[in-house]
N, CA, C and O atoms as a GROMACS GRO file, in nm:
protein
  264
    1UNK      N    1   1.640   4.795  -8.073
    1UNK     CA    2   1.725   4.686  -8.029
    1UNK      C    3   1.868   4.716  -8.070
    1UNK      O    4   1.906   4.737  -8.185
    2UNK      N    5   1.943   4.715  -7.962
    2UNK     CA    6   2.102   4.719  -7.994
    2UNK      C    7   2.157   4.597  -8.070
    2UNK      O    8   2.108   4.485  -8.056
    3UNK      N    9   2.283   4.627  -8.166
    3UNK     CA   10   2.351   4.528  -8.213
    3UNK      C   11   2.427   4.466  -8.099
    3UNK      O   12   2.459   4.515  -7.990
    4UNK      N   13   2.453   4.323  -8.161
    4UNK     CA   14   2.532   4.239  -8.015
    4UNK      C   15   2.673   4.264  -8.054
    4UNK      O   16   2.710   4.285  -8.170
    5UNK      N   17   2.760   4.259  -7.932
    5UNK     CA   18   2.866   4.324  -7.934
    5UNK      C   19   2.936   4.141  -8.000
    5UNK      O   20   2.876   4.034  -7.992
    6UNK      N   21   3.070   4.167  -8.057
    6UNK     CA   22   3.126   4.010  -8.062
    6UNK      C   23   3.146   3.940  -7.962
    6UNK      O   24   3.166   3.825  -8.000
    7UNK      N   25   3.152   3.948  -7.862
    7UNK     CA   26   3.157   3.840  -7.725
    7UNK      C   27   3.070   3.759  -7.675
    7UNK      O   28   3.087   3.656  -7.610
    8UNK      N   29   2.905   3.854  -7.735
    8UNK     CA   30   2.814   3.870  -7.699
    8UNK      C   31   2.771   3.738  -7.812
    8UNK      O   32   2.707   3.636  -7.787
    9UNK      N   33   2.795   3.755  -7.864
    9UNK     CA   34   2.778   3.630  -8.050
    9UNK      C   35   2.857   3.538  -7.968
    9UNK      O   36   2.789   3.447  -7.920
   10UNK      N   37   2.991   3.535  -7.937
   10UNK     CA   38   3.075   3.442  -7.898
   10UNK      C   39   3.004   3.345  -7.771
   10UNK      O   40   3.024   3.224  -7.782
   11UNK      N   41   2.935   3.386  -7.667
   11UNK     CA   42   2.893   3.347  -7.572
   11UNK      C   43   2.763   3.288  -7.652
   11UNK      O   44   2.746   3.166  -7.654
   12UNK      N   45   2.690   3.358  -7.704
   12UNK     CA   46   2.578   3.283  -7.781
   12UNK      C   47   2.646   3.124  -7.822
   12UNK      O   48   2.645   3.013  -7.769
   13UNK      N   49   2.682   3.163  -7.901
   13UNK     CA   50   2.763   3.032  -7.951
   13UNK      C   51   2.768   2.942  -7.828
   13UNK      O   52   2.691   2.850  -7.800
   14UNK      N   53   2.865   2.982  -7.768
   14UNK     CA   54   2.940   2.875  -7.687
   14UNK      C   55   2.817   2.816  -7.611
   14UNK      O   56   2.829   2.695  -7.591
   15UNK      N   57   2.696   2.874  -7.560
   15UNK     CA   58   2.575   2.861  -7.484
   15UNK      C   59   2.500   2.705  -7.619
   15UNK      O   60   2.477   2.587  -7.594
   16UNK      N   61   2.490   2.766  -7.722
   16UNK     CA   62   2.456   2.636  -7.812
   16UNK      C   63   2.530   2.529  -7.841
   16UNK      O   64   2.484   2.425  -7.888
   17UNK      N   65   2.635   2.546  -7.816
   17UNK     CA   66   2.752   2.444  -7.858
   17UNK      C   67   2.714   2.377  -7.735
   17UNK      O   68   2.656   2.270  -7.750
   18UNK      N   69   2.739   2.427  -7.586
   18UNK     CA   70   2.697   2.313  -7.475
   18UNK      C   71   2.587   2.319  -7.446
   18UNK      O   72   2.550   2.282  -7.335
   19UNK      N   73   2.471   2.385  -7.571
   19UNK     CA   74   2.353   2.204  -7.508
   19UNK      C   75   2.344   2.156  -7.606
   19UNK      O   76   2.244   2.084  -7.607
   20UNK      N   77   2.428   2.153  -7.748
   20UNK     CA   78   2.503   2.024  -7.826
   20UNK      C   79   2.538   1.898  -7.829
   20UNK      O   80   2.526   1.804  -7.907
   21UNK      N   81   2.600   1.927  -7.687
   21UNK     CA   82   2.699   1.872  -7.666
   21UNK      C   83   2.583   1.757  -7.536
   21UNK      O   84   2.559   1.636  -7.539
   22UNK      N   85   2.535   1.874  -7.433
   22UNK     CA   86   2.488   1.791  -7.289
   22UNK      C   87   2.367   1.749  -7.370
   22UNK      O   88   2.424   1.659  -7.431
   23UNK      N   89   2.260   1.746  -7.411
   23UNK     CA   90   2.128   1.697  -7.508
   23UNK      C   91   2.190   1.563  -7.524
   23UNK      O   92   2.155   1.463  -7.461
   24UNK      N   93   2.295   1.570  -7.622
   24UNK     CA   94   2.292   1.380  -7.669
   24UNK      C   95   2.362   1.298  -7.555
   24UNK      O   96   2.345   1.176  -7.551
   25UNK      N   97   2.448   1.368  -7.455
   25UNK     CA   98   2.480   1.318  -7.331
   25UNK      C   99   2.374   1.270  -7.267
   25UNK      O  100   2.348   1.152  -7.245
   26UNK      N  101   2.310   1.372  -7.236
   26UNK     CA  102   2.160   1.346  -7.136
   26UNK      C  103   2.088   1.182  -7.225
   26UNK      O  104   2.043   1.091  -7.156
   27UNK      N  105   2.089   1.178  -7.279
   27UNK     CA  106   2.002   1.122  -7.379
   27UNK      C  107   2.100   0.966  -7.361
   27UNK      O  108   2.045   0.857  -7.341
   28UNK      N  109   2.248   0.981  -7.372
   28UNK     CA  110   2.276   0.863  -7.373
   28UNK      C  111   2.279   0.794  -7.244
   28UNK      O  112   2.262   0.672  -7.237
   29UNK      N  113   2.305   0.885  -7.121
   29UNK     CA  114   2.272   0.823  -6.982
   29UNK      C  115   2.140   0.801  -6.966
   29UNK      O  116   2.101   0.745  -6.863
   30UNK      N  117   2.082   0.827  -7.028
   30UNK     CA  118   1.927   0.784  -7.024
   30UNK      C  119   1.877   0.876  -6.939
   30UNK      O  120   1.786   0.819  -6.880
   31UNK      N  121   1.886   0.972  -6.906
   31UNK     CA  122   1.822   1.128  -6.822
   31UNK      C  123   1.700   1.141  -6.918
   31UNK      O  124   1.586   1.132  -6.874
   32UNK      N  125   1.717   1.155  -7.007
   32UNK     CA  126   1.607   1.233  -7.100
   32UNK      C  127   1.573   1.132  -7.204
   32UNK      O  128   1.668   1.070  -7.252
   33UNK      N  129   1.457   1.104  -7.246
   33UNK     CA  130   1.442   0.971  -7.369
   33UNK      C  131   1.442   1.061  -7.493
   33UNK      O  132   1.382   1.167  -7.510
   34UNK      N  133   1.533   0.987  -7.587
   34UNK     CA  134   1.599   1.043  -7.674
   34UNK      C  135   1.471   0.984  -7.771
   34UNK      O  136   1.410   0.877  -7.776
   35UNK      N  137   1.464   1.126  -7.855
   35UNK     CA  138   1.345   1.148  -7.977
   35UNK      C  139   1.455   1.219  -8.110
   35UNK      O  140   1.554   1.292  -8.112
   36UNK      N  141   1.377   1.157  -8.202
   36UNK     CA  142   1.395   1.202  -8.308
   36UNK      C  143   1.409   1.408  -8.276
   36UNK      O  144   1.523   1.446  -8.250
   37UNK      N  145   1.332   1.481  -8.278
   37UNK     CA  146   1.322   1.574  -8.266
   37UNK      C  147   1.380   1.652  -8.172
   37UNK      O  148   1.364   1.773  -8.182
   38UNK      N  149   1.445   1.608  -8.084
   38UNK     CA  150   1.545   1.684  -8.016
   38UNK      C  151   1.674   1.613  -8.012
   38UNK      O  152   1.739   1.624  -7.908
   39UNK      N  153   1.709   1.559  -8.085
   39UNK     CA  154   1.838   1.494  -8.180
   39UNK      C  155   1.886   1.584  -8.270
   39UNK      O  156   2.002   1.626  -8.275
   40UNK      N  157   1.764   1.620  -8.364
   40UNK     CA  158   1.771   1.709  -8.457
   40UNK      C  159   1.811   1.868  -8.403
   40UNK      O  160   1.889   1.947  -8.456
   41UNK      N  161   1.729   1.885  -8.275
   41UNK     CA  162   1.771   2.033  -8.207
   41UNK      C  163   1.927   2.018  -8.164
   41UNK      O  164   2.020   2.099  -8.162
   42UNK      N  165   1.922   1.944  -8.146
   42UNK     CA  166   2.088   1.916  -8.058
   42UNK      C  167   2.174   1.890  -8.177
   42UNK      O  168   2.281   1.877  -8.118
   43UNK      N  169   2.190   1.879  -8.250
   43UNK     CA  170   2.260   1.913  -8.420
   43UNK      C  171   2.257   2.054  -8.445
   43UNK      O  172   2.353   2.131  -8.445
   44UNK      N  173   2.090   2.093  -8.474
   44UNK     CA  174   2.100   2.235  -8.484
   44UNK      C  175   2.168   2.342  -8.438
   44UNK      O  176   2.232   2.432  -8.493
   45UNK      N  177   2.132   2.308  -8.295
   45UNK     CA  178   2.228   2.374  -8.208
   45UNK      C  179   2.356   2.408  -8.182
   45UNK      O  180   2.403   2.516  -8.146
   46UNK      N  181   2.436   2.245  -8.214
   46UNK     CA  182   2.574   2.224  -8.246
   46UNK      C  183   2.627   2.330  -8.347
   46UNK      O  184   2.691   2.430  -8.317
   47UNK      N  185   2.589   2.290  -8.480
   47UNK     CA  186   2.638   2.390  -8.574
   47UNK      C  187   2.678   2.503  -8.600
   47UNK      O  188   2.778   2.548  -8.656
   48UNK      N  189   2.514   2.577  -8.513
   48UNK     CA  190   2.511   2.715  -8.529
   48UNK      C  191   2.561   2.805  -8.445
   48UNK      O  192   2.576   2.927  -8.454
   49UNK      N  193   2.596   2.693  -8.325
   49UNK     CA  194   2.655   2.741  -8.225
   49UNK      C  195   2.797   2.801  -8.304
   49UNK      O  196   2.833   2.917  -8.324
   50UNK      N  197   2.857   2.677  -8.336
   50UNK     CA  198   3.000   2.674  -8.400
   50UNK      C  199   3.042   2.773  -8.508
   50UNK      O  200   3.153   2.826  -8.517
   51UNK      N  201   2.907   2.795  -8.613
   51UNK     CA  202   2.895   2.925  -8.687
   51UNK      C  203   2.921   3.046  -8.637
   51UNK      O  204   2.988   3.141  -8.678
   52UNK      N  205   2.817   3.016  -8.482
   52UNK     CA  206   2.800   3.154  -8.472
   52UNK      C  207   2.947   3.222  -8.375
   52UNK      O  208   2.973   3.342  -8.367
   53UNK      N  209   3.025   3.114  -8.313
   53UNK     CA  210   3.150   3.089  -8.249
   53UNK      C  211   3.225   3.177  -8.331
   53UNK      O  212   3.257   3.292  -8.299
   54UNK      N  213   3.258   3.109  -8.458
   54UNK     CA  214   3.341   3.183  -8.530
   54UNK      C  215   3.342   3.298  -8.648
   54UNK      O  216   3.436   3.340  -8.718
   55UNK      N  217   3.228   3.328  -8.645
   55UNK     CA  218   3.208   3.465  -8.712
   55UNK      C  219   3.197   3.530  -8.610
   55UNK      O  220   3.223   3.646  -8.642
   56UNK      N  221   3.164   3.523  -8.464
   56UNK     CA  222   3.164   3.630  -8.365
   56UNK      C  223   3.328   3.630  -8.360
   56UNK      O  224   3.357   3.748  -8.348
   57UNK      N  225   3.440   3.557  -8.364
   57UNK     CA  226   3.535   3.545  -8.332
   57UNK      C  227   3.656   3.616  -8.474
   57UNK      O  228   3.778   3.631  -8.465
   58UNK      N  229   3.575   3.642  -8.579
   58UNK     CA  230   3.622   3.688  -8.705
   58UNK      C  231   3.608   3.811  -8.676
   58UNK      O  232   3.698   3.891  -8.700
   59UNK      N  233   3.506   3.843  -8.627
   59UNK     CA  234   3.442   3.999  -8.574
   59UNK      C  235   3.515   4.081  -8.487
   59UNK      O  236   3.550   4.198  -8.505
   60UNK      N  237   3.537   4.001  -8.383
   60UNK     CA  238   3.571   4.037  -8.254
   60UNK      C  239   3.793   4.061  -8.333
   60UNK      O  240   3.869   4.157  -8.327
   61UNK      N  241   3.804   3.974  -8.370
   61UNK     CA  242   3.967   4.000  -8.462
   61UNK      C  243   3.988   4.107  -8.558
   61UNK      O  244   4.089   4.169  -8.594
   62UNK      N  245   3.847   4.114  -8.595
   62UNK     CA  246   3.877   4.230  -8.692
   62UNK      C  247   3.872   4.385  -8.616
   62UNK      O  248   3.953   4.474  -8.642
   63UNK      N  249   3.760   4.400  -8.518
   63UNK     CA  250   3.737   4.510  -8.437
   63UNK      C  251   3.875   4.530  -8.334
   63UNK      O  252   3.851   4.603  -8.238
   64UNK      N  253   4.010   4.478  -8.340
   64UNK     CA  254   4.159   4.443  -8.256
   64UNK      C  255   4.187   4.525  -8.344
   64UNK      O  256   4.218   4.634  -8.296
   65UNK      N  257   4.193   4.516  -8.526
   65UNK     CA  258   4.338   4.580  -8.543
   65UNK      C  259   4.289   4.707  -8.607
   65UNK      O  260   4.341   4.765  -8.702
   66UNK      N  261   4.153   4.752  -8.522
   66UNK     CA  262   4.108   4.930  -8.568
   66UNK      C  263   4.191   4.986  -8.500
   66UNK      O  264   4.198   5.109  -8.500
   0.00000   0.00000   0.00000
């Protein structure tokens, strides 16, 4: 398995950050009936998205000034 390139982390991210974001949307238009347990995914998601946002984005800055 190849390492992911930083864009590749960056897009990860951004892919978790919006279903973060659309999950508790869905949930408040009433699309989807909102559970405990995918409340919790849609947090999870949020975070790690955002983690993973900006350490791909620390990465991707540091691999500029080689």
């Amino acid at each position: 398995m190849r390492p992911l390139h930083p864009r590749e982390i960056i897009a990860l991210g951004f892919v978790l950050v919006l279903f973060g974001f659309l999950a508790p949307f869905l949930m408040t238009i009433k699309v989807v009936e909102a559970s405990f347990i995918l409340s919790f995914l849609s947090y999870s998601a949020s975070v790690s998205g955002l983690l993973l946002g900006i350490i791909g984005a620390a990465w991707y800055s540091r691999l500029g000034k080689r």
